[in-house]
C-alpha positions in Angstrom: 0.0 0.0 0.0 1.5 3.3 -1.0 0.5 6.8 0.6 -3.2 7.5 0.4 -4.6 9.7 -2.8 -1.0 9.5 -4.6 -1.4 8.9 -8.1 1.7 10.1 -10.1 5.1 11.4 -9.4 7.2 12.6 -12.0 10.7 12.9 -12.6 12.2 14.4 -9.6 16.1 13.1 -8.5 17.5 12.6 -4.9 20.9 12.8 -3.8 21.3 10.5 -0.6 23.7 9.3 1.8 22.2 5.3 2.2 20.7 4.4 -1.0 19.3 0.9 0.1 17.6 3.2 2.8 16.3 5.3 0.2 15.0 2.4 -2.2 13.1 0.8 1.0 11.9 4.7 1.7 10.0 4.9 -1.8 9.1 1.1 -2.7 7.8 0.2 0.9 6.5 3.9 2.3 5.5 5.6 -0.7 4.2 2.7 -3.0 7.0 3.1 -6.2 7.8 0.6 -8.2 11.7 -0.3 -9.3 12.6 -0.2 -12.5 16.7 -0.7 -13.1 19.9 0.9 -11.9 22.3 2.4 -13.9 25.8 3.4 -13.0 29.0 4.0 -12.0 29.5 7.3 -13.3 32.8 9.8 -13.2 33.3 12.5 -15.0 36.9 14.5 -16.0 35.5 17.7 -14.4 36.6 17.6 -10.5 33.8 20.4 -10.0 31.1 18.7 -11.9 29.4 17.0 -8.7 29.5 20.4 -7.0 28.2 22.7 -9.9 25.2 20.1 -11.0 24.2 18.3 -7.3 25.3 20.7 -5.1 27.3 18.4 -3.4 31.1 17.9 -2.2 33.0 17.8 -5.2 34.5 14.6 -4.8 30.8 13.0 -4.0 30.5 9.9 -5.9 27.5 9.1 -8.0 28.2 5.3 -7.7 24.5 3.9 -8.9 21.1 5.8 -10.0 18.1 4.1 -9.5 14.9 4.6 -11.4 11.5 4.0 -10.1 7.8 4.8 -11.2 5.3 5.5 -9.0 1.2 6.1 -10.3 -0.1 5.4 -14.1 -0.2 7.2 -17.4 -2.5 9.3 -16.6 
């Protein structure tokens, strides 16, 4: 059971410390469904974390996951 009167989400990203915590988060407390993983990803540009994520710029983006939550609608 997902969260009461949620139909559709779409496209927002999260940066997060735990991302198992995160998955568990939106599959068992909001209702989403898992679709794949994609990832490692590095990039030449030391500042590229920091100017796009707004986070430290030696943050690693080591998996992103992609879920769907709600219909076509």
């Amino acid at each position: 059971m997902g969260m009461p009167g949620l139909r559709r989400f779409d496209h927002v990203g999260f940066t997060v410390p735990d991302i198992e915590e995160a998955h568990g988060f939106l599959v068992d407390v909001l209702g989403c469904e898992y679709l794949y993983s994609l990832g490692p990803f590095a990039h030449d540009d030391s500042d590229w974390m920091a100017e796009h994520l707004n986070v430290h710029p030696r943050a690693a983006m080591v998996e992103n996951r992609w879920f769907r939550i709600g219909g076509n609608y």
